[in-house]
N, C-alpha and C positions, 0 to 999 in steps of 0.2 A: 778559472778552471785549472784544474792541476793535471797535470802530463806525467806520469809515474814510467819510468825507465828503467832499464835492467841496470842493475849494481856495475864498474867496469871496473876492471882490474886494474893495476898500475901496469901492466905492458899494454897496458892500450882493445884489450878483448873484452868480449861481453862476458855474462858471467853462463856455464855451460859453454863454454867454448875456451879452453884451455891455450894458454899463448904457443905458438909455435904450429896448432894446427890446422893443417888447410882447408881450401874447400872441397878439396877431391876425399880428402883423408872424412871427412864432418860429413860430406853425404854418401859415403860407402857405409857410414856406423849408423844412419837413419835409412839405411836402405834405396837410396835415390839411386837414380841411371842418370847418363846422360840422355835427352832426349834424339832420337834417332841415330843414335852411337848405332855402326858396324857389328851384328851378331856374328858368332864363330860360323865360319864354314859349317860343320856339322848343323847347326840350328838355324843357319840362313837354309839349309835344302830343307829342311821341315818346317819351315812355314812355309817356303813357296809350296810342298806339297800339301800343306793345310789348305793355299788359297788355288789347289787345282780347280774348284767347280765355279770360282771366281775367272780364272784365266779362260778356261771351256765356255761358258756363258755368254763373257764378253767378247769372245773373239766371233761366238756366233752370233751374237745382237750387231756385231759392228757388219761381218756376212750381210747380213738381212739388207744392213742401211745404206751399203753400199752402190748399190744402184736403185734407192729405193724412190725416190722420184722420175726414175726412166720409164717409159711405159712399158718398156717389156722386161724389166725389172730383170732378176736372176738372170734370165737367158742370155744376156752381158756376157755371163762367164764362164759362156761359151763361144759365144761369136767373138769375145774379142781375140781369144786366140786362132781361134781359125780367118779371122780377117790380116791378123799376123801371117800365117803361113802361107795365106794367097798372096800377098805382097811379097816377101820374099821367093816364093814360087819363083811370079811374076820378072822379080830382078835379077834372081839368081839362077834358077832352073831355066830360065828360055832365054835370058836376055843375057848373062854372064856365064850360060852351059856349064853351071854348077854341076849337074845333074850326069853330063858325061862320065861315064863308070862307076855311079851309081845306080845299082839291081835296086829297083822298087822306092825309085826318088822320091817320089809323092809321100808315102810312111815315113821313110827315115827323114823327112823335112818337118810332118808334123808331129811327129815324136819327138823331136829337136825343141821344136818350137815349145809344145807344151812345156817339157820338163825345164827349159830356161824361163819361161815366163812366171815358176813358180820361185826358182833360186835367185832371178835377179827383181822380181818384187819384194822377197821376203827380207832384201838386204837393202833394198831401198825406203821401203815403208818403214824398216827397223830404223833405219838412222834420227827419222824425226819422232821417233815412237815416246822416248822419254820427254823431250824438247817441248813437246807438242801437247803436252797433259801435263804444263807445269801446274796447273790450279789443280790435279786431281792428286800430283804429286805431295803439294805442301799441305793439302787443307788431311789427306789422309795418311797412317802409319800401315804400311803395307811393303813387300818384298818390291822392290821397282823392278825387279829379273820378269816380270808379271807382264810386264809394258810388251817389251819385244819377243818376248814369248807368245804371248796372246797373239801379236801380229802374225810368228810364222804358223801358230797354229789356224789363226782364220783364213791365210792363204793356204795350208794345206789340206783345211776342207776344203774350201775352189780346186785346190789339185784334186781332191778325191772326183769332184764332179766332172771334171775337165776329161777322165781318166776312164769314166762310164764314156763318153763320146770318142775318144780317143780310140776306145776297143771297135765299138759299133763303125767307125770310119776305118779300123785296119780291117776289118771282117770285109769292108764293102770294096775297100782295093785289095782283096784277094789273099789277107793273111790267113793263118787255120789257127784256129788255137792247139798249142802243144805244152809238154811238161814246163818248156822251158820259162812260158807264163809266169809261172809258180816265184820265178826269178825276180816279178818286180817289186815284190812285197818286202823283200830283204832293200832293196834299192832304195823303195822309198822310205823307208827306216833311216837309212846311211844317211841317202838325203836331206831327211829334215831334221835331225840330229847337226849333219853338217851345217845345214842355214841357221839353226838356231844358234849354233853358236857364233855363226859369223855374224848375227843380228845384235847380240850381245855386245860384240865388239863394236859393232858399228853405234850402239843405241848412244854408249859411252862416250864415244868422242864426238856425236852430233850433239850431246846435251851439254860438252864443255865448249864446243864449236859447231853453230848452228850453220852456216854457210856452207858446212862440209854438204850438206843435202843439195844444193846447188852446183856441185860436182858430179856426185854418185852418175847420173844421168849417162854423163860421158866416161866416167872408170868404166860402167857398168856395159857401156854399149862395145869398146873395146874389149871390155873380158867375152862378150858373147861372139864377137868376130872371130875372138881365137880361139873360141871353143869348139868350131866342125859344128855350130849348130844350123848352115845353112848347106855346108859342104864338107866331103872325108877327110878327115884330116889324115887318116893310112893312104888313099888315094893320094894326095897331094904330095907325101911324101916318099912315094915309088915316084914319083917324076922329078921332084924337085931334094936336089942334095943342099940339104941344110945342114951345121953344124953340130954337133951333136948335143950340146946344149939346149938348142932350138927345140931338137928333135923330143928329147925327153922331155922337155917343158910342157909342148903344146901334147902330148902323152898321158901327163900325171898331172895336167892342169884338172883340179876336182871337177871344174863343172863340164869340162868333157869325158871327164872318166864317168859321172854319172847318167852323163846322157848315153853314149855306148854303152852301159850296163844294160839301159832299159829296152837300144835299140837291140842289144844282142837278145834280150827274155822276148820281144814283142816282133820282132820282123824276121823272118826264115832266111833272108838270104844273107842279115847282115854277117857275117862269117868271124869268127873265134879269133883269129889270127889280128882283126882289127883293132883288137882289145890290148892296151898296155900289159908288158909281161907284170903276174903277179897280180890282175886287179883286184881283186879281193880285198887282199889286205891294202892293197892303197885305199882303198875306197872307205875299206875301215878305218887306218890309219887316221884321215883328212877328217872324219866324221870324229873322232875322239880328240883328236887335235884341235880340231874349233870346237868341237862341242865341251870337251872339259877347258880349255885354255881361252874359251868367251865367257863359259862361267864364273872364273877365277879371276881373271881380267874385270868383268863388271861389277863382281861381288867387293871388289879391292875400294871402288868407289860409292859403295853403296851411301855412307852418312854424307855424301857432297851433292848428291842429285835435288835440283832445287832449291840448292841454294845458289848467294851470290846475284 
């Protein structure tokens, strides 16, 4: 049997293949890519908004599955936050007089509670979000920004529900509804804006260090102590003279500036004066800071997810 081979040149190359040129050079002129190579910023955000009804979908199919063996299924995600806010009630309103100079303790506890159960899930589930769909990662070509994305957007449908019970339990301890309602729509914008981006950052360095998910727990339960989400944090400091570094921190810490934003739209007596000077634009600020600087951060690693 005769084996018939391309002609080779005396520098050692085949023939169509000219000596001296590469492989990057030889498959730019036949039109090849690398496979899973990093697209431009501009075209990495159009496909992830090609794959929106991808991300929408999944995030509700995984909704569904999530307590889909429980017997009271959905209703989860609702009791589990209100079984959160009776405990700390419990620990902190009677047992640690949290609750002393706080007008309408009961509201401003489970308005705390909800709106942290949204922000420190969405940064916890995000961290194992890529890690954790390595076989969906390798076997498919798709945006992996989709991953923790998905995530904060399935927990911010549970916020949306959390959110209908939330109003129905202020009405019944005594709140009225008024204009300033209108306030938490903008809030939960900022919000999930802001979780997503810090999901982003987190999906990234859980999927280059998976261990980090075995931390988050405790970062996550520290950031909630500091955050006035069981007691005032303006109350605590008309009593107590902290530094001034302190003082602004626990101030312009996002996840307390978010949760006072919604206490101030949702409960009448939480008062104006409690609010960080300027929250607005903080609240912006922190929302475009993580949310453009998680996207750009995880778009940088995009060709390394899954591998290794």
């Amino acid at each position: 049997m005769t084996v018939t081979t391309a002609p080779v040149t005396p520098a050692g190359t085949r023939a169509g293949n000219p000596a001296g040129t590469s492989a990057a050079e030889l498959a730019a002129a036949h039109g090849l890519t690398v496979s899973g190579a990093r697209p431009s910023l501009p075209r990495y955000v159009a496909q992830l908004w090609g794959r929106r009804h991808f991300v929408t979908a999944y995030a509700t199919a995984r909704m569904h599955a999530t307590y889909s063996t429980a017997k009271l299924g959905q209703v989860w995600h609702l009791v589990t936050p209100l079984l959160n806010a009776a405990v700390y009630y419990f620990i902190f309103g009677i047992v640690m007089h949290a609750s002393h100079g706080v007008p309408n303790y009961v509201p401003f506890l489970i308005t705390g509670v909800f709106v942290w159960d949204f922000i420190g899930s969405s940064i916890n589930a995000a961290t194992r979000s890529v890690h954790s769909n390595l076989g969906l990662v390798r076997a498919l070509h798709f945006p992996r920004a989709s991953l923790p994305i998905s995530t904060v957007v399935q927990l911010f449908q549970q916020l949306l529900v959390t959110m209908g019970a939330l109003v129905i339990l202020l009405l019944a301890f005594g709140q009225t509804p008024s204009p300033s309602w209108l306030l938490a729509v903008p809030t939960l914008v900022l919000m999930a804006v802001f979780c997503a981006g810090c999901a982003m950052v987190m999906a990234r360095i859980g999927s280059k260090s998976p261990d980090v998910s075995q931390l988050m727990p405790f970062v996550l339960r520290t950031w909630m102590y500091s955050s006035g989400v069981m007691w005032s944090i303006d109350t605590m400091l008309k009593t107590d003279h902290l530094p001034h570094w302190v003082t602004l921190a626990l101030k312009t810490n996002p996840a307390a500036v978010y949760i006072d934003l919604m206490r101030f739209a949702l409960i009448d007596t939480f008062p104006a004066h409690a609010l960080p000077h300027h929250v607005w634009p903080v609240a912006i600020g922190w929302a475009l800071l993580a949310g453009v600087g998680g996207f750009i951060y995880f778009w940088k690693a995009e060709e390394e997810y899954g591998r290794g």
